[in-house]
Each structure stands twice: as C-alpha cells, then as structure tokens.
N, C-alpha and C positions, 0 to 999 in steps of 0.2 A: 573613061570615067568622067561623068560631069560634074561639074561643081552643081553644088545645092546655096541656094540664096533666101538669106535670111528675107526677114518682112522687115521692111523701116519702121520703125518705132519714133514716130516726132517727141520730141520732149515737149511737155507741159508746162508752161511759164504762171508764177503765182498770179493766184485768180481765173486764171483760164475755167478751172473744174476738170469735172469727165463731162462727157458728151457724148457719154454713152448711155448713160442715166440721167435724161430731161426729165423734170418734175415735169406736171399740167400746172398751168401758169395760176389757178387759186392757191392751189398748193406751196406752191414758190413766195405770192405776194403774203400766205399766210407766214412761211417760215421768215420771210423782212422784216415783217412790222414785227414777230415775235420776238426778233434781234434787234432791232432799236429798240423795240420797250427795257430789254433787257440794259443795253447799254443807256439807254436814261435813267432806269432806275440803280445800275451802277454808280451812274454821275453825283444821283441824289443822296446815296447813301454815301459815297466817298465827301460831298461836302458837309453833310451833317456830321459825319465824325470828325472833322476839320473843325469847326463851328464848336461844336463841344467840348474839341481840345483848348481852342483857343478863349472858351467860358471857363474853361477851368484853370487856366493858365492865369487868366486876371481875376479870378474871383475874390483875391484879397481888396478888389476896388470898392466891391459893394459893402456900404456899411451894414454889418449884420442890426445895428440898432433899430433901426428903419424898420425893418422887417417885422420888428418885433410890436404888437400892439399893445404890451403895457409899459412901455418903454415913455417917458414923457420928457419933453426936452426943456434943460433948462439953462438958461442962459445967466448964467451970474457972473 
C-alpha cells in the first residue's frame, strides 16, 4: 500500500494576491488610479466634515449683527 501525497499549498502572505488571476496591465493601472481617486476623495470628504464640525463648534464667534444689513452700528 503506498502512501498518497498531498500537493503543497504555499501560504499567501498580505498583498501577495492570486497569481492565478493576472489582470492585462491597462486593466490593473485602471483598477490604481480608480483606488487612489477613491481614497482622495475619502480624505476630502473626511476633512470637510471636520471643517464643518469645527464651524459649528465656534459659530458663537461670529457676530450674527454683521451679517445682518440693516443692522447700523452705533457707538454711544
């Protein structure tokens, strides 16, 4: 009776991928740039809602009088 012997199986270390399934290399440079666009527009949207928190957090700075155009200032 003989032994039967598996197939090695390397482990995959993060990032590696498959490398069984190569894209063509426009395909690949297309899926990049559509993932940086993605994570810039991430970035931008995470700092404007930062920016908005932090407008609304001091909003009691701005004097609402100002704003206002029939508002006349008088110094007495």
């Amino acid at each position: 009776m003989e032994r039967q012997r598996r197939p090695k199986i390397k482990k995959q270390t993060f990032g590696e991928g498959s490398r069984d399934a190569e894209l063509p290399y426009h395909i690949e440079l297309k899926r990049e740039m559509f993932s940086s666009l993605d994570r810039v527009l991430e970035e931008l949207t995470l700092k404007c809602q930062q920016l908005h928190a932090l407008a609304e957090k001091y909003a009691f700075l701005i004097p609402l009088n100002r704003l206002d155009d029939k508002y006349k200032c008088q110094i007495a």
